[in-house]
C-alpha positions in Angstrom: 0.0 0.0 0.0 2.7 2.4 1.4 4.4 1.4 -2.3 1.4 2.3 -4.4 1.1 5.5 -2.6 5.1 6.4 -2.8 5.1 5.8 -6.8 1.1 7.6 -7.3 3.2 10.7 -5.0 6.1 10.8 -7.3 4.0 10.7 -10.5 1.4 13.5 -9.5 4.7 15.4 -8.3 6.2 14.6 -12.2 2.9 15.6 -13.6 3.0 18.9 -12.0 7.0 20.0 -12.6 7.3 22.5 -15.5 8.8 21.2 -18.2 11.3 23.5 -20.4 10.2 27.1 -22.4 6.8 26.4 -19.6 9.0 27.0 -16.7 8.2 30.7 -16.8 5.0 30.5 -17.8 2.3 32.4 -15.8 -0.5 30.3 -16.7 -2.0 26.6 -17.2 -3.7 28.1 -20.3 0.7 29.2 -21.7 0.9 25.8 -23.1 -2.5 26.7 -25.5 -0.7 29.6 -25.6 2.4 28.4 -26.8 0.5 25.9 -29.3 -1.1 28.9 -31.1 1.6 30.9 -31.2 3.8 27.8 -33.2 0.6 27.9 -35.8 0.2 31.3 -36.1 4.2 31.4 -36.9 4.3 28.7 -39.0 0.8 28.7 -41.1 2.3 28.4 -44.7 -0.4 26.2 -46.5 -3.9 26.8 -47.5 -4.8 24.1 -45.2 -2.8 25.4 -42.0 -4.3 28.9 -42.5 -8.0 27.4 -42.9 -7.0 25.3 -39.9 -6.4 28.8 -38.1 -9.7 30.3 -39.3 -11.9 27.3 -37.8 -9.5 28.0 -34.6 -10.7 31.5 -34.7 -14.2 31.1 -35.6 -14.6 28.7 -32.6 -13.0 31.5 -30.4 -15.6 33.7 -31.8 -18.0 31.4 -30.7 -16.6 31.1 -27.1 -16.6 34.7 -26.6 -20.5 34.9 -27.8 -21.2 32.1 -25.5 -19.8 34.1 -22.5 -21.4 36.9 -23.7 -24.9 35.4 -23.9 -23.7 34.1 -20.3 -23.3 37.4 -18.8 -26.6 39.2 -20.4 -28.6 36.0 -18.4 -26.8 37.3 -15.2 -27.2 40.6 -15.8 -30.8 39.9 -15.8 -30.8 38.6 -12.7 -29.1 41.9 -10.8 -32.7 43.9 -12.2 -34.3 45.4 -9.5 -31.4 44.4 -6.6 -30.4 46.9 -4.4 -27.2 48.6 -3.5 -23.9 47.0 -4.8 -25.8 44.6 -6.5 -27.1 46.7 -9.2 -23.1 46.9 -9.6 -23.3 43.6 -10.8 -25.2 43.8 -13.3 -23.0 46.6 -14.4 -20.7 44.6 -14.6 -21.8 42.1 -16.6 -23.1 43.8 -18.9 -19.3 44.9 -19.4 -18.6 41.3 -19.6 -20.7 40.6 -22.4 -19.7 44.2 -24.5 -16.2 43.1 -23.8 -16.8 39.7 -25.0 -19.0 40.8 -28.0 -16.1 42.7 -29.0 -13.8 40.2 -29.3 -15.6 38.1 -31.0 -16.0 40.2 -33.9 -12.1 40.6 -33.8 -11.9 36.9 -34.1 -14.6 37.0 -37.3 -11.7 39.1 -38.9 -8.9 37.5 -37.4 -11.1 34.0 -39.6 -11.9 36.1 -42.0 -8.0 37.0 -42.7 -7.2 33.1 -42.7 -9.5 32.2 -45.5 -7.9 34.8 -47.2 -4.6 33.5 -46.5 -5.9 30.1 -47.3 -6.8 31.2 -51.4 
């Protein structure tokens, strides 16, 4: 038992070392990070540059979703009192923020197909 214990210790310890250029990094999301910034460097064929443009459409996507997310909160703050109407406020930011950024991300798609011709 102690055995099993030891070598589960030692692997969860393994799986949580940095590992080379993600020493540094300041975030579990650098290694997505790192990914895109390799296929934004190195997009060369029609197919790599549609491959970025799904990427980005999906992105787009994600950032609607949290929009949408943040309106249905913000709906919920209506008619609350003190700092809570901040909320909503702030939510409402959320989803501007987030509706903005997806429409950069149509573009940034929009560019890729471009690319991709």
């Amino acid at each position: 038992m102690n055995r099993i214990i030891a070598t589960l210790s030692t692997g969860l310890a393994l799986a949580l070392t940095p590992v080379g250029a993600w020493a540094d990094s300041p975030s579990p999301q650098s290694g997505v990070q790192h990914l895109e910034h390799l296929m934004i460097d190195n997009a060369d064929t029609p197919a790599e540059h549609q491959a970025l443009a799904r990427y980005y459409r999906m992105k787009a996507n994600e950032a609607r979703d949290l929009a949408a997310e943040h309106r249905a909160m913000a709906k919920g703050y209506n008619g609350k009192p003190g700092e809570l109407r901040r909320m909503k406020k702030h939510c409402d930011r959320i989803a501007e923020l987030n509706d903005e950024l997806a429409t950069q991300y149509d573009d940034l798609a929009k560019g890729e197909d471009a690319a991709a011709k």
